[in-house]
Backbone as CSV, one residue per row, in Angstrom:
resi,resn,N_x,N_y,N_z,CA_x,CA_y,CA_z,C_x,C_y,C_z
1,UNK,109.304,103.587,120.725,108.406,104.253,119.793,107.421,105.122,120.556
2,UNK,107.075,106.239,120.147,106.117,107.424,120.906,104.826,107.088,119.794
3,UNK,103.677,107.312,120.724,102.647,107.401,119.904,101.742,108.411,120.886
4,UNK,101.163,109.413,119.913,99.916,110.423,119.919,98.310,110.065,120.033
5,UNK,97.828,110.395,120.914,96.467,110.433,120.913,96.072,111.719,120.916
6,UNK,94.784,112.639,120.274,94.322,113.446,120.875,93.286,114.028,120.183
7,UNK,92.627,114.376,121.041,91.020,114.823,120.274,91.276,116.242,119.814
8,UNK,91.612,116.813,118.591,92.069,118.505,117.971,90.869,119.477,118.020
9,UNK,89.635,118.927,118.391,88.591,119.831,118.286,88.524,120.612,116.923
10,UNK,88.954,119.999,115.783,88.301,120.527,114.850,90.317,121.170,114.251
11,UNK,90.070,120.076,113.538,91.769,120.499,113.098,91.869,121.808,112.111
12,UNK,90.682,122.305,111.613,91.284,123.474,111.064,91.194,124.833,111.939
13,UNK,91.082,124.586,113.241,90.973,125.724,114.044,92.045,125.254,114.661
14,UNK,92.409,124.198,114.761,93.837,123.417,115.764,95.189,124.036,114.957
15,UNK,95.184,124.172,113.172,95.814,124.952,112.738,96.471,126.113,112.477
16,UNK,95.335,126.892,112.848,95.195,128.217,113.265,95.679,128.831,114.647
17,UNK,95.569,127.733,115.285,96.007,127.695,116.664,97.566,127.557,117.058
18,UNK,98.283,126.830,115.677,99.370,125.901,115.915,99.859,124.892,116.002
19,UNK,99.150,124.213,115.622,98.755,122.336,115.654,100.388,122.017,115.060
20,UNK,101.230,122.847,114.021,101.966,122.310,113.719,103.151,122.175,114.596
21,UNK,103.783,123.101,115.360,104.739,123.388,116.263,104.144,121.981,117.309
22,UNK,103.312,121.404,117.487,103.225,120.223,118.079,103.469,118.809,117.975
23,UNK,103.098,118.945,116.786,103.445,117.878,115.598,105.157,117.447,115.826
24,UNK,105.963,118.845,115.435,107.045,118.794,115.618,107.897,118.300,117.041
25,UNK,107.426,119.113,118.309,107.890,118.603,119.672,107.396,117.221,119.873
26,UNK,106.085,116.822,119.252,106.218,115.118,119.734,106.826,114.317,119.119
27,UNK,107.706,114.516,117.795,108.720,113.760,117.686,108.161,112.105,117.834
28,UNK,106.874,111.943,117.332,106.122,111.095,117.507,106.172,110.047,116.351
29,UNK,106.094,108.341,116.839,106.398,107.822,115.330,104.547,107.683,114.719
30,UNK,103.912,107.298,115.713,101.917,107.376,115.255,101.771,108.609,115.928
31,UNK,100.925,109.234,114.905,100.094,110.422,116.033,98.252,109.917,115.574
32,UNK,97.856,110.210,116.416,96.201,109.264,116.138,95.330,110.594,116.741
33,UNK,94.808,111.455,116.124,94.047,112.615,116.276,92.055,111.992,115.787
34,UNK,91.518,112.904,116.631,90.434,112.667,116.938,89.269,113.914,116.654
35,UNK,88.119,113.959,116.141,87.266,115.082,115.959,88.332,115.789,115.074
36,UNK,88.514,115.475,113.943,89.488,116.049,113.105,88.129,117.175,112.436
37,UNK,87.033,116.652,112.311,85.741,117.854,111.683,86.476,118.470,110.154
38,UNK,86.524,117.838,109.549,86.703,118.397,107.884,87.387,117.445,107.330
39,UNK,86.559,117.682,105.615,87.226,116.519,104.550,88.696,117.109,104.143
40,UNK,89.572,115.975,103.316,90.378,116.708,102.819,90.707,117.929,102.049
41,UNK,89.967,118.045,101.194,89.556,119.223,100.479,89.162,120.739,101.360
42,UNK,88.834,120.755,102.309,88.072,121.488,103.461,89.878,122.011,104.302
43,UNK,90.870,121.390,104.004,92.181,122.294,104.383,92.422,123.239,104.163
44,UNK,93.132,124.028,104.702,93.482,125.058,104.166,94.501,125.058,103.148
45,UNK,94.108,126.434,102.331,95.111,125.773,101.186,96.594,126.451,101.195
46,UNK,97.198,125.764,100.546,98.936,125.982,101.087,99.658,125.256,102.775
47,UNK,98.358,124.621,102.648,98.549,123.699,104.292,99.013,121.993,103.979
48,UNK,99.983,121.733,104.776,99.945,120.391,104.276,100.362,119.634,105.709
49,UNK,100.089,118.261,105.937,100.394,117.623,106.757,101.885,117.802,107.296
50,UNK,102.407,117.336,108.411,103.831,117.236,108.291,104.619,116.219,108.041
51,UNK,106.401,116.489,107.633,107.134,115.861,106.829,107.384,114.540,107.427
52,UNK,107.074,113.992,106.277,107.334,111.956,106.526,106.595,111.643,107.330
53,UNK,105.718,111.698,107.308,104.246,111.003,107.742,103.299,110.568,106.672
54,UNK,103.058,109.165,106.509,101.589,108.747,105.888,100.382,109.191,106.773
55,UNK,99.452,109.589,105.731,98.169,110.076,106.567,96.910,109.793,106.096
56,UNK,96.146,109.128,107.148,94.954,108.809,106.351,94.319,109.327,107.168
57,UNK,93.051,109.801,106.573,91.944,110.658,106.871,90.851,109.499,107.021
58,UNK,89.433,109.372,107.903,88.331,108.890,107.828,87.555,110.318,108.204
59,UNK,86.358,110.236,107.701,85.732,111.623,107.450,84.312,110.595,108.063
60,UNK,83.497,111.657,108.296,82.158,111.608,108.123,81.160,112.087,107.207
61,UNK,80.875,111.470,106.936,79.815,111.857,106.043,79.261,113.787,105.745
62,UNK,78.914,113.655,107.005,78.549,114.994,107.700,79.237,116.094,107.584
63,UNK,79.617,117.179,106.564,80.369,118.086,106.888,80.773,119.038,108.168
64,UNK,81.940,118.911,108.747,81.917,119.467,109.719,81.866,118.837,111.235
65,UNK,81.606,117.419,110.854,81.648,116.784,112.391,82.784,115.281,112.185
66,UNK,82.955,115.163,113.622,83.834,113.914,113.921,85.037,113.495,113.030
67,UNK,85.253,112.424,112.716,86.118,112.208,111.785,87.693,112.223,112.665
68,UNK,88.196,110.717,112.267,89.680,110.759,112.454,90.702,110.724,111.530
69,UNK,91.859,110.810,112.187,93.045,110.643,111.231,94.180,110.149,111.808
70,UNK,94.847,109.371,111.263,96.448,108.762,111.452,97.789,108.912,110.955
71,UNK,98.038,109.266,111.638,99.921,109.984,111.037,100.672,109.118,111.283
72,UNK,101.381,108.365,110.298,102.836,107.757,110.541,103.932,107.911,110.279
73,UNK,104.986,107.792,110.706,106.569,107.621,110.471,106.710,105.978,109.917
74,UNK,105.978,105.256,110.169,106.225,104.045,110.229,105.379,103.347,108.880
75,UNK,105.676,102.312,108.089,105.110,102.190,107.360,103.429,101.681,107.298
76,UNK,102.788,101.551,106.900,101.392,101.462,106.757,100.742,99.851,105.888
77,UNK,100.962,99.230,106.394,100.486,98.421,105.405,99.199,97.711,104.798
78,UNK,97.988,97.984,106.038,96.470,98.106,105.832,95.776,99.160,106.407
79,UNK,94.746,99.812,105.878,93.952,100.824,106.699,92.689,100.126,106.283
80,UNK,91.607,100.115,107.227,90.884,99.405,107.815,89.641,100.726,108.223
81,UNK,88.479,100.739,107.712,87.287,101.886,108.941,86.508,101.049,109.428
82,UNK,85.954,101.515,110.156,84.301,101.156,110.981,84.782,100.066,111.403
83,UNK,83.676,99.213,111.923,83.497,97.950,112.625,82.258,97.388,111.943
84,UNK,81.609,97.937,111.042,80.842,96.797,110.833,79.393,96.756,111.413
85,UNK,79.244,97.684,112.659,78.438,97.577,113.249,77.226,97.619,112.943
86,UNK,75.923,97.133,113.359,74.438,97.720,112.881,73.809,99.005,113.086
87,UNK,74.986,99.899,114.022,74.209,100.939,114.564,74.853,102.010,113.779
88,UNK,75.859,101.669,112.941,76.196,102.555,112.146,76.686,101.943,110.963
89,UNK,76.351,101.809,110.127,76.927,100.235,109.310,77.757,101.235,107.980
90,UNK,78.949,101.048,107.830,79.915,101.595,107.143,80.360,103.094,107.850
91,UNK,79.863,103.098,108.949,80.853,104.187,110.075,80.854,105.285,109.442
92,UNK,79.480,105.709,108.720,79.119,107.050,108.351,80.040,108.301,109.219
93,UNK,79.719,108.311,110.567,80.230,109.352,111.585,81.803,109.444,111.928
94,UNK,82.206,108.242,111.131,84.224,108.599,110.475,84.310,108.152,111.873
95,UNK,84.777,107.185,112.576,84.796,107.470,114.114,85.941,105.782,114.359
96,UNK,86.605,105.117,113.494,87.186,104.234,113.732,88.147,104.376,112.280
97,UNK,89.218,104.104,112.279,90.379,104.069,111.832,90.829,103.269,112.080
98,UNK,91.571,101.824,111.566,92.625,100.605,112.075,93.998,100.663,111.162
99,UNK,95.256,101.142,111.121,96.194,100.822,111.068,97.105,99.825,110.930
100,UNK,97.442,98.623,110.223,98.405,97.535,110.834,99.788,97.807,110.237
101,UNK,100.475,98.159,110.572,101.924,98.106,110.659,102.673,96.736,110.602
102,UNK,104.019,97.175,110.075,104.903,95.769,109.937,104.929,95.485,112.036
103,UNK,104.265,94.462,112.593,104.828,94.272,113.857,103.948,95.110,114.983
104,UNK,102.845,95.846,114.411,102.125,96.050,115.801,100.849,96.967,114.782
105,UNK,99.588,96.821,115.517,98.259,97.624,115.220,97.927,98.191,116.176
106,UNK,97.145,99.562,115.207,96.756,100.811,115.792,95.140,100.632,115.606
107,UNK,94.880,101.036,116.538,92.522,100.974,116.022,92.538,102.899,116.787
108,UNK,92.490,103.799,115.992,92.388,105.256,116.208,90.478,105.358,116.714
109,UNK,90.387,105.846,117.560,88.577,105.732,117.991,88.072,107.328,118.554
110,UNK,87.244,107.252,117.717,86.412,108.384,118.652,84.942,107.827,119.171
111,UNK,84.603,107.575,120.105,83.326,106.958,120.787,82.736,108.466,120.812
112,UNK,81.081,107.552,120.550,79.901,108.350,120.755,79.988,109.287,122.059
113,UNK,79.256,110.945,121.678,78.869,111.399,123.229,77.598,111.190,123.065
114,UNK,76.695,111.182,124.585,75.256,110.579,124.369,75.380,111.983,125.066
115,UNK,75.449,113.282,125.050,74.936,114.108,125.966,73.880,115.002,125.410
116,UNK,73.741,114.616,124.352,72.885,115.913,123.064,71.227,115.445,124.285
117,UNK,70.907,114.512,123.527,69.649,113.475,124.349,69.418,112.380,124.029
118,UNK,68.391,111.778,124.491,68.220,110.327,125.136,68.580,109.592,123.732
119,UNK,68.142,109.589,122.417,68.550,108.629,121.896,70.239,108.983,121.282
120,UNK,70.248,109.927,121.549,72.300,109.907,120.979,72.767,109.324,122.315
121,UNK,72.434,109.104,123.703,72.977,108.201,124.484,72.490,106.694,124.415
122,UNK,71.373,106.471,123.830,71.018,104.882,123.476,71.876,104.602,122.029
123,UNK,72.387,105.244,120.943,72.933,104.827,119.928,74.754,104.719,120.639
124,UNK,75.035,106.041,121.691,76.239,105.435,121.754,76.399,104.031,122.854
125,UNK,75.029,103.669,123.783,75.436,102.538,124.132,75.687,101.297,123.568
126,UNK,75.047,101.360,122.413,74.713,99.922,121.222,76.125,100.183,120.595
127,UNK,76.315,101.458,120.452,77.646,101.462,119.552,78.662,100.741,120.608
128,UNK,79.257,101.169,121.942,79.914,101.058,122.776,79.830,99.146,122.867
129,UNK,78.752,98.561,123.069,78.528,96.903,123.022,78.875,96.626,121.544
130,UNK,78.628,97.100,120.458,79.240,96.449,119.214,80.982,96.718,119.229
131,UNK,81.215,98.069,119.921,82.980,97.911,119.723,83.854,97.292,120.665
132,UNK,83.030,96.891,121.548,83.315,95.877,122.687,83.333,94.461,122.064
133,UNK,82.861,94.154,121.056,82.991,92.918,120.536,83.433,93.211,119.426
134,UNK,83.731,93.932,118.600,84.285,94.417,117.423,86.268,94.333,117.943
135,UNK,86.607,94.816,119.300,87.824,94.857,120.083,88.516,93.699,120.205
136,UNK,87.528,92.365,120.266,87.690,91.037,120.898,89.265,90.474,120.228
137,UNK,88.718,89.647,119.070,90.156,89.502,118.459,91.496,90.122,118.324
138,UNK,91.479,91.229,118.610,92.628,91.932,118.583,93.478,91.856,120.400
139,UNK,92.304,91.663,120.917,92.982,90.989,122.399,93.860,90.550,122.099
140,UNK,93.435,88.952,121.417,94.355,87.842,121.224,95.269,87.836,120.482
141,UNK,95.809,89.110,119.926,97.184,88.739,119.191,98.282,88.854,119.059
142,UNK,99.364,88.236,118.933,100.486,88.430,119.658,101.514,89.581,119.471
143,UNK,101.330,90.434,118.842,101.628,90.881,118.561,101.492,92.421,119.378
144,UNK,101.816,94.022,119.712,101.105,94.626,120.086,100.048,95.630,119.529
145,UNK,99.036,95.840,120.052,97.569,95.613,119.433,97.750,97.900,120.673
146,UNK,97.342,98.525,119.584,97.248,99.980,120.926,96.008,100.680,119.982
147,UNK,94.986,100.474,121.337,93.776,101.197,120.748,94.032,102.445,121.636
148,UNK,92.961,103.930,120.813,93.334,105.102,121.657,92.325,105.640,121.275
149,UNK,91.826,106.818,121.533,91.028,107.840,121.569,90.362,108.516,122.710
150,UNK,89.427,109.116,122.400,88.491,110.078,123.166,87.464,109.195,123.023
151,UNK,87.350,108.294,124.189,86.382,107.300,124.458,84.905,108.089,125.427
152,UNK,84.671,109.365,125.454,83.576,110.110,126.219,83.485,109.296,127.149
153,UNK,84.123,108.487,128.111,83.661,108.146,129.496,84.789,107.913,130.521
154,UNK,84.786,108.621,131.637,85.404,108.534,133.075,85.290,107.414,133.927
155,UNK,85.767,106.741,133.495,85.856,105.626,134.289,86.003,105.313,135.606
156,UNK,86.396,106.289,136.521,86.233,105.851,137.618,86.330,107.211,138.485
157,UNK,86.459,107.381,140.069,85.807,108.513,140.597,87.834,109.497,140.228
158,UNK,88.212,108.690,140.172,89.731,109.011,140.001,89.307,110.015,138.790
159,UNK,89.103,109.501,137.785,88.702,109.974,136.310,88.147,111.589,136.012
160,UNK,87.421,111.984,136.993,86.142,113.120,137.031,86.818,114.077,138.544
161,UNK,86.416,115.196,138.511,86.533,115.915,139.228,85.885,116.424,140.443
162,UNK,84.463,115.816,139.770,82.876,115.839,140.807,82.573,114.717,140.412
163,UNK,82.539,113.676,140.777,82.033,112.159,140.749,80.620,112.241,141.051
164,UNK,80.237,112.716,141.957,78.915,113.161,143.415,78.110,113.895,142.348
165,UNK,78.274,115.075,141.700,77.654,115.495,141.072,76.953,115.854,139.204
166,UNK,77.855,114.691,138.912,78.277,114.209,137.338,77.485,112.693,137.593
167,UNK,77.152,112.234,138.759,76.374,110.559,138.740,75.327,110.268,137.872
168,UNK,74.953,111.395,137.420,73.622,111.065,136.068,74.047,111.790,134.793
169,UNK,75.412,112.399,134.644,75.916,112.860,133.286,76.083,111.685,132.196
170,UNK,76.170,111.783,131.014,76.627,111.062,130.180,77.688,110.756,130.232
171,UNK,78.550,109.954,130.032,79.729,109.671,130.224,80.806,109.332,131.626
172,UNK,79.823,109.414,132.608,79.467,109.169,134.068,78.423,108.120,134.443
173,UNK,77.684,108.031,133.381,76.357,106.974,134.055,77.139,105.633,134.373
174,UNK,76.001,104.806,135.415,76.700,103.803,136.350,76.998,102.675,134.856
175,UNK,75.975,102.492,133.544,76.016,101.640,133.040,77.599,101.561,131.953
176,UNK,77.789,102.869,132.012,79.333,103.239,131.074,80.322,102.710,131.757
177,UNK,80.311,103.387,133.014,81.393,102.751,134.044,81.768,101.212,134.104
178,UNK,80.414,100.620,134.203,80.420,99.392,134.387,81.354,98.758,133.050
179,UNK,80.568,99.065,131.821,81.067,98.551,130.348,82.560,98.845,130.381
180,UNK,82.833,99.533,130.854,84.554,100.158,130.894,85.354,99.048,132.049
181,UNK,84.630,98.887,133.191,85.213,97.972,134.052,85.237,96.350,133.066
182,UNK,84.096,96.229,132.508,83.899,94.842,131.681,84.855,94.914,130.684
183,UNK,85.260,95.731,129.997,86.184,95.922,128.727,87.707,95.054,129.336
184,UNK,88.052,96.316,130.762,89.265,95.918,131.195,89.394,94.492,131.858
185,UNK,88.365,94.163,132.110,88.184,92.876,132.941,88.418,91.593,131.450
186,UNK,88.148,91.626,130.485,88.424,90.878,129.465,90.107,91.132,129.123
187,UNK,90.497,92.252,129.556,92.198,92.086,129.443,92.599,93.287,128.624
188,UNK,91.926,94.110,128.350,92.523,95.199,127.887,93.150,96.228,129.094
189,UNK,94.181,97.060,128.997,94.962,97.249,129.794,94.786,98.771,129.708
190,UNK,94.513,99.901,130.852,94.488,101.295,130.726,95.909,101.860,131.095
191,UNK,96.722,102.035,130.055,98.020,102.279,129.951,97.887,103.295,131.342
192,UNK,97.737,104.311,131.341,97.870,105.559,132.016,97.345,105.552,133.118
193,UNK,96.324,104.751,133.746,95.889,104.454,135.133,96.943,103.139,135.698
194,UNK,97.283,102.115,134.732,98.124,101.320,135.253,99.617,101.713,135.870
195,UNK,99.883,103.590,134.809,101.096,103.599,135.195,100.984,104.926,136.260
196,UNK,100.114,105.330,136.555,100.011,106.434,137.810,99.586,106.086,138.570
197,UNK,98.896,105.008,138.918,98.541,104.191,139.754,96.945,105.394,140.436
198,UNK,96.023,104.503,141.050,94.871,104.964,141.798,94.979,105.631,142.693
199,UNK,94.109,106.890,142.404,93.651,107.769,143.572,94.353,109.357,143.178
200,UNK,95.166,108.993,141.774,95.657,110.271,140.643,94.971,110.938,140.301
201,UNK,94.060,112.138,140.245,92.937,112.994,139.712,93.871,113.362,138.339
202,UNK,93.799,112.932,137.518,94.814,113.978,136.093,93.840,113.790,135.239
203,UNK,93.609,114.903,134.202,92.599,114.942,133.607,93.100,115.057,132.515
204,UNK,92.214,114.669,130.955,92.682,115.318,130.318,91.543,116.254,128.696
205,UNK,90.192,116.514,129.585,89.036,117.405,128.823,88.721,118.094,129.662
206,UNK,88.384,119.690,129.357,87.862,119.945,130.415,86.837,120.972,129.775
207,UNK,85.954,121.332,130.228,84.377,121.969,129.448,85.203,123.696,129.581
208,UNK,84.382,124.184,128.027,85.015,125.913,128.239,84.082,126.565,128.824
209,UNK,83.159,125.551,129.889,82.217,127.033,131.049,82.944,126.816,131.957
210,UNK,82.684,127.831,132.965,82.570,127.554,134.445,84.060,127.931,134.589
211,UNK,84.947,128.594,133.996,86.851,128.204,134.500,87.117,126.889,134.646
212,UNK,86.155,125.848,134.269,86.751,124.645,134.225,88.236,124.113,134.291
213,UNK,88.976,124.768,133.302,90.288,124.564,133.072,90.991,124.980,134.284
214,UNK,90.799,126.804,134.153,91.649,127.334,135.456,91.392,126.743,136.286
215,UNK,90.447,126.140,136.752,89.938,125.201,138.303,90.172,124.226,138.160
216,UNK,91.276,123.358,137.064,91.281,122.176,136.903,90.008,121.075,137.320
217,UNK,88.717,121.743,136.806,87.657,120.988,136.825,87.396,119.990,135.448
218,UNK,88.158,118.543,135.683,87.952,118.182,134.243,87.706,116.769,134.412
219,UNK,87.787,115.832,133.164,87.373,114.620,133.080,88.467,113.950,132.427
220,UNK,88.871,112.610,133.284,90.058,111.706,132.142,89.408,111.022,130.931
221,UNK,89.036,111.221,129.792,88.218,110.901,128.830,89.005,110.161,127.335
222,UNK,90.103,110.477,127.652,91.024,110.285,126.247,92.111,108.986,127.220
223,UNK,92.368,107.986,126.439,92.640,106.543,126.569,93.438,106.181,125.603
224,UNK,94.566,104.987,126.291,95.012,104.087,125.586,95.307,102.903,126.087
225,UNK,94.309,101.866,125.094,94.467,100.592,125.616,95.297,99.687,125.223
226,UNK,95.397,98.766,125.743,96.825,98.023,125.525,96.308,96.218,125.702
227,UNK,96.598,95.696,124.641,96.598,94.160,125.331,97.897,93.819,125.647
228,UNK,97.944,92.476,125.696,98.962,92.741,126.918,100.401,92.892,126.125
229,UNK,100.690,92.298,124.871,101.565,92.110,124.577,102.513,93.752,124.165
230,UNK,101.574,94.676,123.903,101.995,96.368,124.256,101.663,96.533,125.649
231,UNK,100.832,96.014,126.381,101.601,96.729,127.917,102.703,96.609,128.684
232,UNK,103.629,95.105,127.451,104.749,94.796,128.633,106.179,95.311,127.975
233,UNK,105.737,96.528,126.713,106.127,97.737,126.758,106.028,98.966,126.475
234,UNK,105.380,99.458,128.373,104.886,100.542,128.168,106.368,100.628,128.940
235,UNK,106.842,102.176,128.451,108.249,102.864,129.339,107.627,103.807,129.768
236,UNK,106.663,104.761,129.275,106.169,105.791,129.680,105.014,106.555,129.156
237,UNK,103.991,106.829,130.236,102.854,107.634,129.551,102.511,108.927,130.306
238,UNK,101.828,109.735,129.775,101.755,111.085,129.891,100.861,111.471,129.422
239,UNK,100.072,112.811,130.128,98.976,113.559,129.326,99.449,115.265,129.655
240,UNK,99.857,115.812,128.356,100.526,116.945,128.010,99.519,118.160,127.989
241,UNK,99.497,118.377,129.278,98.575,119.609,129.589,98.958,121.111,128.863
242,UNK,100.329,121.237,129.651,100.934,121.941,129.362,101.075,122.109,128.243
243,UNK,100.776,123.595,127.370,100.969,123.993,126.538,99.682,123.038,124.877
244,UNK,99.426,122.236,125.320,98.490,121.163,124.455,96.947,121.888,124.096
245,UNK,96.535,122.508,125.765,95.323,123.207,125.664,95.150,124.577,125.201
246,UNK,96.782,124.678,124.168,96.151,126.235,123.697,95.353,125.770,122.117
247,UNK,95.355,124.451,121.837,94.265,124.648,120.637,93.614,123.549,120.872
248,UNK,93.338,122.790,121.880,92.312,122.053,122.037,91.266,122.159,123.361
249,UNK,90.390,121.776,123.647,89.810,121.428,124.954,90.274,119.796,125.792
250,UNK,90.841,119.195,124.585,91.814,118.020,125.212,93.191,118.580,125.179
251,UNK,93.949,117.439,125.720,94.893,118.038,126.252,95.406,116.210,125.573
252,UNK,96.656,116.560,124.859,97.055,115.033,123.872,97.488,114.245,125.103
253,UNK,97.669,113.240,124.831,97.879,111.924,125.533,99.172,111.012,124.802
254,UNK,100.271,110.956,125.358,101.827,110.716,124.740,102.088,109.703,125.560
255,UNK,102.603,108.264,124.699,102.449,107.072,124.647,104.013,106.450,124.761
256,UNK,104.725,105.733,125.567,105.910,105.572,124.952,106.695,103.992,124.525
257,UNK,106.468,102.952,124.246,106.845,101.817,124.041,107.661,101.724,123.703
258,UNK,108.988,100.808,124.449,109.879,100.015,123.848,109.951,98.742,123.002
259,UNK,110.395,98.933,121.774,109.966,97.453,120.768,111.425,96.944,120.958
């Protein structure tokens, strides 16, 4: 089974861009898109999802910001938002999606950026400790459990392009890193570092100043975690540069499990 991650930067410009001709080459059975930025109604019209896929939308409140969505081939049998949390309590900012399928669950995530200022980086740390325990149970089940998104943090110097000079960025600070080492240390599994193994620079965001891109100056920011019972089948993972970044600033993240 193939599954999709990827942050669209705003799916009705991802449209415009071509979003669909992608849809099609990933041949994907989940696709789990991120910063989708518009309600349903807010499509374009004569636009429609693509064929044989269930799709659920979580929106934000907010016109115009965040918000995910989930595409399946596969059947659907609960959809699930938010976590519950106190720091956002009914997940106003659309930013969690859960999936359960006959035989394996999906949790679709877009994590807080704290880079605006100081308190949008104190709400996404509280958020980040409530979905850290919001994650817990789904460790344990036997079943396979694949969380994904655009988690805004680089986890390690592998992750970032300037480690040295990103040490006080958001999504770089020592206390993110750490929470990310604590996450995996409870047993969640980083599909894509486990399978390229350390000391891989592959990125897959990269900022539209600076030639970032052309200079492959970027950040590994987009994730898929795995407990264990989906990591022991991962066949193959990938982050689809090529050709991905003509309508996003991410670049999708392609998942491959044998059931």
């Amino acid at each position: 089974m193939r599954f999709v991650s990827w942050n669209v930067n705003g799916i009705r410009a991802a449209i415009r861009k071509g979003i669909d001709g992608y849809f099609e080459s990933f041949d994907a059975d989940v696709v789990m898109l991120q910063e989708v930025r518009a309600l349903p109604e807010q499509l374009p019209k004569g636009w429609g999802w693509p064929e044989g896929y269930d799709v659920h939308m979580h929106c934000a409140e907010k016109k115009g910001y965040s918000g995910v969505a989930t595409l399946s081939r596969r059947p659907i049998l609960q959809v699930k938002t938010g976590m519950n949390g106190s720091v956002d309590a009914g997940d106003t900012e659309g930013r969690i999606i859960v999936t359960e399928h006959q035989g394996f669950t999906c949790i679709n995530t877009y994590l807080p950026s704290g880079s605006n200022k100081q308190e949008r980086q104190e709400f996404k740390e509280t958020w980040m400790d409530e979905w850290k325990i919001f994650l817990a149970p789904y460790l344990e089940m036997d079943i396979p459990v694949i969380v994904c998104g655009d988690l805004n943090i680089a986890h390690t110097e592998d992750d970032i392009w300037n480690p040295k000079g990103n040490a006080k960025s958001s999504g770089f600070l020592p206390q993110e890193r750490e929470w990310f080492t604590q996450l995996l240390a409870e047993g969640w599994n980083d599909a894509f570092r486990n399978h390229v193994g350390e000391g891989e620079k592959i990125y897959s965001w990269w900022s539209n100043r600076g030639q970032a891109r052309a200079l492959n100056r970027g950040w590994r920011i987009d994730y898929f975690l795995l407990n264990e019972a989906a990591n022991s089948m991962v066949t193959n993972i990938r982050i689809e540069r090529q050709g991905g970044l003509d309508v996003s600033d991410h670049a999708p993240v392609i998942l491959d499990l044998r059931f």
